[in-house]
N, C-alpha and C positions, 0 to 999 in steps of 0.2 A: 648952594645950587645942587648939588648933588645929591645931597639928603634928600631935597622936595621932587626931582624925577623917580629917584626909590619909592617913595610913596606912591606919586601918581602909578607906576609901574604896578604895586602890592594891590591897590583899589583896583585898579582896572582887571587883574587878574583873579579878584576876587570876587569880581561881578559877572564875567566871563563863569566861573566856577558854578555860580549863583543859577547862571541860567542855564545850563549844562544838566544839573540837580532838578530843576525845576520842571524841564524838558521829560528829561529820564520820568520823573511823577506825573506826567500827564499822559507817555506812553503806556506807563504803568497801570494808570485809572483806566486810561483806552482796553487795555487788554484783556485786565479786569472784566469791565462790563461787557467786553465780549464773550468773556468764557461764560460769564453767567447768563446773557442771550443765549448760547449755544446750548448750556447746558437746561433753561428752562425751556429751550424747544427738543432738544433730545429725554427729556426723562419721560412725556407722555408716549415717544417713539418707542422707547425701551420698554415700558409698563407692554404696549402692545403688544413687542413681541417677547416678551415674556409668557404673555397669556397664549399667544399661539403656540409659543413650545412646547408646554403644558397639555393644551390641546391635542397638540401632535405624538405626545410622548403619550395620553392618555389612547389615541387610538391605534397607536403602534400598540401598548399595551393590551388592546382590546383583539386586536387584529391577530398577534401571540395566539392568545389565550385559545380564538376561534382553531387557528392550524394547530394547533396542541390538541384540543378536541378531534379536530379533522383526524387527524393522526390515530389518535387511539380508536377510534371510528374505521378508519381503514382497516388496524392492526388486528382488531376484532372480527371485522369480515374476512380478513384473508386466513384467520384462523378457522373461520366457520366454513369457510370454502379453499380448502388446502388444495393446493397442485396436484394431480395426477401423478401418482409414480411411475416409475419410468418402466416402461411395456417393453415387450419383447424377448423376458425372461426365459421363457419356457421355448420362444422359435429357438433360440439361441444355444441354449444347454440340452435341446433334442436333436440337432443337427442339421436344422433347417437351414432358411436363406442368414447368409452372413455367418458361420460357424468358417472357420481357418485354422489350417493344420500349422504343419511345418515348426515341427517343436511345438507348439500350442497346447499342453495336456487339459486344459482348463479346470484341472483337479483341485480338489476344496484345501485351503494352507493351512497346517498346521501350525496353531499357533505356539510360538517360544515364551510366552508368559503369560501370566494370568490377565493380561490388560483384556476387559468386556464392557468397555465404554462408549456411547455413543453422545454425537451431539443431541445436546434437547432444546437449546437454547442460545445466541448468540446475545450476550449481556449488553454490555457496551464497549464505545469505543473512546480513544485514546489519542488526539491527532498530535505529534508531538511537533515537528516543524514541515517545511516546504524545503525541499534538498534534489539537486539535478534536476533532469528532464522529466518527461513525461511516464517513460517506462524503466525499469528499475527494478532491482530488490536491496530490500536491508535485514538481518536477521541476526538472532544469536546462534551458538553454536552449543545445540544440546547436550553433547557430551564433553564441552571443552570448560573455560575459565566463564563463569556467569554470568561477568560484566561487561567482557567483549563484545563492540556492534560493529557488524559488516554490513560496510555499503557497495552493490554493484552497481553504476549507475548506465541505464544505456543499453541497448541489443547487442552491438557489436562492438565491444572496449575490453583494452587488456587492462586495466589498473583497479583496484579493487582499497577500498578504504576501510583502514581499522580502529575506531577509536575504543579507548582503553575503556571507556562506561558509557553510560545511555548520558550521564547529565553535561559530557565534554558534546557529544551528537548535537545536543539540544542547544547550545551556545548560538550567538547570531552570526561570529565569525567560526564555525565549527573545522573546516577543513583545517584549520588551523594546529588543532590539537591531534591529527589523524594524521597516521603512519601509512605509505603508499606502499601495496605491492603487486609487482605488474606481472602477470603470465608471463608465458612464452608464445603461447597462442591466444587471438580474441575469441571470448565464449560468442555463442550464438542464443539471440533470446534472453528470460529472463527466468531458464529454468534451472538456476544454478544452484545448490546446496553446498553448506558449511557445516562439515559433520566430523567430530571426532579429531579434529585438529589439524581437517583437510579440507580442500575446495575442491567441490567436485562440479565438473561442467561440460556441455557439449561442445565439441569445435567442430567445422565445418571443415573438412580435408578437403585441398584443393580438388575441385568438380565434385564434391558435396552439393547436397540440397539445394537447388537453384541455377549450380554452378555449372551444371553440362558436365559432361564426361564419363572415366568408366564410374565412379562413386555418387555417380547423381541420387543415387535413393540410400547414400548410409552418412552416419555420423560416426563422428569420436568420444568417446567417453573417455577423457580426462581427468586423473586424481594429481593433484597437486598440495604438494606439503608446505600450509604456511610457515613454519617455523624456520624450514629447512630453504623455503622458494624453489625446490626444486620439485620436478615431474614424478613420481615414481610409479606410475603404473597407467597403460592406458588400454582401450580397447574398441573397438569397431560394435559400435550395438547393432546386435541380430536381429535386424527387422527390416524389409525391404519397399520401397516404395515410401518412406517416412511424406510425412504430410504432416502439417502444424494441426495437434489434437484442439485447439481451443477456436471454434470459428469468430468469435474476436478478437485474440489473439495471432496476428498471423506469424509472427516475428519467434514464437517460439516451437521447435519441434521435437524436442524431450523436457517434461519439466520432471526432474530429479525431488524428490519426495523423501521425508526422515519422521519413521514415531515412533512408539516405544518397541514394536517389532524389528527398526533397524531401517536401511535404504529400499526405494520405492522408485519407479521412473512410470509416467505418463505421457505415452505417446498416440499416435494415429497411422494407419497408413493406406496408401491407394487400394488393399484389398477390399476394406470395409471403410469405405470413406466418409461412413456416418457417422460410426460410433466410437469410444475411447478404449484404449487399451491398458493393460496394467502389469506391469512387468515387479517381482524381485530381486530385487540384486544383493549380491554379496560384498560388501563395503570393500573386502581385503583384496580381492584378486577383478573383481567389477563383472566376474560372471552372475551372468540369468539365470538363477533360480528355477524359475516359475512365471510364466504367462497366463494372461485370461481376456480374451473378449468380452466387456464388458457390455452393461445395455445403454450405457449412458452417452444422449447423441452428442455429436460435436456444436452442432450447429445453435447461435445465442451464446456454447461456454466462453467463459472470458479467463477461469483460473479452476483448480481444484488441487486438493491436499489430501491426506492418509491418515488416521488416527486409528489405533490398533485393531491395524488391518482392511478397517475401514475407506474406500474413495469417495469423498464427497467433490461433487464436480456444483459447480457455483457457474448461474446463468445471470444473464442479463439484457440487454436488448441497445439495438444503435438509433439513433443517441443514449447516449449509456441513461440509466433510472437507477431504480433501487434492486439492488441485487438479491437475489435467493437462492437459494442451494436446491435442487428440482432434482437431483438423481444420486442416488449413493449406489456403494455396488462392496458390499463385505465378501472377502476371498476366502475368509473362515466357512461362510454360509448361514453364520448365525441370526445378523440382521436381516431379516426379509425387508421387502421394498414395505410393504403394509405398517411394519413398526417403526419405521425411519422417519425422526422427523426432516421437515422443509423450513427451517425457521428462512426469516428474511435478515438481512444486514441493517443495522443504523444507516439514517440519511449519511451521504460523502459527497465530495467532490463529482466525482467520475468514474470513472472502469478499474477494477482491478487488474493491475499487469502481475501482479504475484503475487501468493499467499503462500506463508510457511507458518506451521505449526511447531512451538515448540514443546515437549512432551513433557519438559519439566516443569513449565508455565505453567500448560495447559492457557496458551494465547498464539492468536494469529500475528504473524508480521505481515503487515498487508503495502502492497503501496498502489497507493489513488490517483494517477494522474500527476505525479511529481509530490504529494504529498505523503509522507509516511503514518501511519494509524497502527496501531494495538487494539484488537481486539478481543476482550474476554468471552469465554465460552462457561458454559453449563453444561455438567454433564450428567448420565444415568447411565443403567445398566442396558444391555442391549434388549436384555428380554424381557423389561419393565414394560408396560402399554403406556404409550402415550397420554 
């Protein structure tokens, strides 16, 4: 008896099996002819839009091509019809309206090297990443280690970023590989310079610029030793009435300048509240050399730089467009406004909050709106014609 319940047990369990197997093959077949229903109603789907991406990618192509044209179409007209230089020359270095004493000798600068270059041409640019906020500088340091980049990020911030090369900068996670070091005081603006193995910046002394009090119209000039982190020399810059030189810029009111002549400050103030100033300074002790009224108005600037000897002040319009350099003003005397050119910048982002030149490059460190850019320059001789 026992034998024959084992059996019936083994059969039963083996039909059970049987239709479990069976089962499984018909969901199987079900699934089957489903995928092949989907898939013969999806492939005329996909053929479709295959053909319209094609489409799409042909008139994005075409549509290229047009604003490529557009472009050099423009590029060509604004060359045939160059900007006006900047007037006022002759009011200005005869004694007329807007001429300011007070130390001001406006005497032609001799220059300390043979540098006789001028911009001819702004090549191209360079965007290397999106870093901090909107206004900013980042730059090397002309007279220092080559591969060094400084970032300031921000108008009013003490901490200042150094990474050891440009390709640690350009990392996704970059802060990462960047060494902090923090003032003692917040610069003000984004006119700060990194020259000779110093940071040099303006601070706002309590009741400075904005702030009320007896220092409402002066600044600090700030030399600060990165290696060392400490202060070593500062001074009150001699100019009264300070006003932010860049009428879109308002956040900055000295931008501190470096070229092969040495350090440079760009300011404004209540006397001539039109136009920009240009100061000399002496890297070691932070004394002013040499002042000049220059012709170049405030009003559209967004940034300007020095290349020997040279001020090129760079305009633009709100909402920011495409920017152009519309005024130079050489301290030597040798560049006239007539021989200067006005090239315009490559399309960007936005405004520029800062441009520094470095002399060894010969490139702009630009920053656009939170983005950082390199820009190549072309250059000639001052007294070549255009």
């Amino acid at each position: 008896m026992t034998r024959w319940h084992c059996s019936q047990r083994t059969q039963a369990g083996g039909q059970d099996v049987g239709e479990r197997l069976a089962q499984c093959q018909d969901q199987s077949s079900r699934h089957a002819a489903e995928l092949r229903d989907f898939k013969n109603k999806m492939l005329p789907l996909l053929e479709v839009a295959e053909k319209e991406r094609e489409a799409l990618r042909t008139e994005a192509d075409t549509i290229s091509g047009r604003v490529d044209r557009l472009e050099r179409e423009v590029d060509y007209l604004e060359t045939q019809n160059p900007a006006l230089p900047c007037v006022e020359v002759e009011e200005k270095v005869s004694g007329g309206p807007g001429t300011k004493g007070k130390g001001r000798r406006n005497e032609k600068y001799d220059m300390m090297t043979d540098c006789g270059y001028t911009i001819s041409q702004v090549r191209s640019m360079k965007i290397l990443k999106r870093f901090g906020g909107p206004a900013g500088l980042w730059t090397k340091d002309p007279m220092g280690p080559t591969e060094k980049i400084y970032v300031l990020d921000g108008t009013q911030n003490d901490t200042a970023f150094v990474f050891p090369r440009l390709r640690d900068f350009t990392l996704a996670m970059a802060a990462r590989k960047a060494s902090r070091v923090r003032v003692p005081f917040p610069w003000v603006g984004t006119g700060q310079l990194v020259y000779g193995g110093f940071l040099y910046y303006a601070r706002r002394p309590p009741g400075g610029p904005g702030g009320g009090g007896e220092l409402e119209n002066t600044l600090q000039l700030i030399k600060f030793h990165l290696a060392n982190r400490t202060v070593v020399d500062s001074s009150v810059f001699p100019a009264e009435g300070l006003i932010p030189p860049y009428g879109l810029t308002a956040d900055t009111y000295i931008d501190l300048a470096a070229d092969e002549e040495g350090l440079w400050a760009i300011y404004a103030t209540r006397e001539d509240d039109r136009h920009l100033c240009l100061a000399k300074l002496d890297p070691q002790t932070l004394d002013t050399e040499q002042q000049w009224d220059t012709p170049c108005p405030r009003e559209n600037a967004e940034a300007a730089f020095v290349i020997c000897g040279t001020l090129y002040v760079v305009y633009n319009t709100r909402p920011a467009s495409r920017a152009r350099i519309q005024c130079s003003f050489d301290a030597s005397g040798t560049l006239t406004p007539e021989r200067a050119a006005l090239p315009y910048f490559p399309r960007r982002y936005g405004a520029h909050s800062s441009l520094r030149y470095n002399p060894r490059e010969r490139q702009l460190y630009a920053w656009d709106d939170g983005y950082q850019i390199v820009y190549k320059l072309e250059m000639r001789k001052k007294e070549e014609e255009i």
